[in-house]
N, C-alpha and C positions, 0 to 999 in steps of 0.2 A: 668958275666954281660955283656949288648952288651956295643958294643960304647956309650960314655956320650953326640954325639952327635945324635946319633938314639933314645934317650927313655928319658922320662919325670920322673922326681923326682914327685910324688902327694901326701900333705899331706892336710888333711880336718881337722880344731881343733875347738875346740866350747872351751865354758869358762868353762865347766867341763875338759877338757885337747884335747888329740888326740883321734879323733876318728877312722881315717882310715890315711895307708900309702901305698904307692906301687912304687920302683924304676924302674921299666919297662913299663909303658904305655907307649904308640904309638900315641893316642889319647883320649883327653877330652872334656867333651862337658857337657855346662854349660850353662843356661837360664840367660842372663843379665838383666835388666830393660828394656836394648835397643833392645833385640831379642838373639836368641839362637848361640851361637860362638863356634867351633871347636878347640882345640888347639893343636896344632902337635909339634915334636922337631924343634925346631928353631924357632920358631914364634917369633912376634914382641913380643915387653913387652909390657903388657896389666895389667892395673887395673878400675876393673868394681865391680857395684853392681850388687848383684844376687836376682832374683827372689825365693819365693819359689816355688819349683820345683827338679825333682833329677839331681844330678852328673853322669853323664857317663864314667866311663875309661874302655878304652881299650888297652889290652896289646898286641894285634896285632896278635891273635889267636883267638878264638870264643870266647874268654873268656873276659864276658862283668862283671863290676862289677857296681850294681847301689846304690847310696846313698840318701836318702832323708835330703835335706839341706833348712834350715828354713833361707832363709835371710844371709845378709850378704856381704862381697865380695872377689875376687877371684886380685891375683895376680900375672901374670908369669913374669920370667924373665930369662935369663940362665938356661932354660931346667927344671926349678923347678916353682910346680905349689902350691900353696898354698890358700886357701878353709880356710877362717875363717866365718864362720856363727854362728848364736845365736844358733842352736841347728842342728844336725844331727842324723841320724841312719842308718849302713848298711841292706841293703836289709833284711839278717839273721835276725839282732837283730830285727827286725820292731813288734811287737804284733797285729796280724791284728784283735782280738777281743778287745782289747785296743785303738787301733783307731777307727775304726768301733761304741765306745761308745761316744770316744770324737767326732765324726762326728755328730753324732745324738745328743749330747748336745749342740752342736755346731749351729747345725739348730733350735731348741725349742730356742734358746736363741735368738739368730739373728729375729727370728719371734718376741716373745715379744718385744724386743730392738724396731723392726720396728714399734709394736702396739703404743708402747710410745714414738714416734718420736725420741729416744735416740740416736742423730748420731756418739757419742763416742762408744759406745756399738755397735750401729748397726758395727762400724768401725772393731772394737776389736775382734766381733765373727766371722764379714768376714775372718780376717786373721787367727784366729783356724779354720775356717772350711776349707780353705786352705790348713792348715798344716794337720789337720786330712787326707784329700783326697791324698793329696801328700805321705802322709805313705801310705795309703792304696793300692796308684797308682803301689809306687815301691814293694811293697810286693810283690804284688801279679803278677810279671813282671816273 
């Protein structure tokens, strides 16, 4: 393994447990609420909420590894990055005819929600058609 001051500890866990781990990134790159952040070895300590949107690591070869993270937030410190969000999928595991349905349930609902002024709902399907597209985004990466 390289130096522990060249390479990033990255663990992603949701409340079902771990989802993703990798001890050699180089860099990550993660959508905050406040805009998109880079994290390289040595960075400051940073705790942020995340967007949904996917995780980027990279291990400093072509080899990009991407996750879909629903929400959440990220916290580094000493070269270790840790990703708690309310749910995840790696790229692999993503079912793109599985999202691809919750997408399209996700718009008929959002439409009704709007016919019937329902702004909890209307709230509610935003954020599944969010998450829908966001799988579907990194799938298909």
């Amino acid at each position: 393994m390289a130096d522990n001051n060249s390479v990033l500890t990255v663990s992603i866990v949701t409340p079902d447990g771990k989802v993703y781990e990798r001890e050699d990134a180089r860099l990550v790159i993660v959508r905050t609420k406040t805009g998109q952040l880079g994290i390289m070895p040595n960075h400051v300590p940073v705790i942020a909420s995340l967007e949904v949107d996917e995780v980027k690591v990279n291990s400093g070869s072509d080899e990009v590894d991407e996750i879909a993270v629903n929400g959440g937030f990220v916290e580094f410190s000493n070269n270790i990055l840790t990703v708690i969000a309310d749910s995840a999928e790696k790229q692999a595991d993503i079912d793109v005819d599985r999202a691809t349905a919750a997408r399209e349930r996700a718009k008929k609902a959002l439409e009704e929600a709007r016919q019937k002024h329902d702004n909890q709902e209307i709230l509610r399907n935003q954020v599944a058609l969010r998450r829908a597209i966001n799988r579907i985004h990194v799938a298909k990466h």
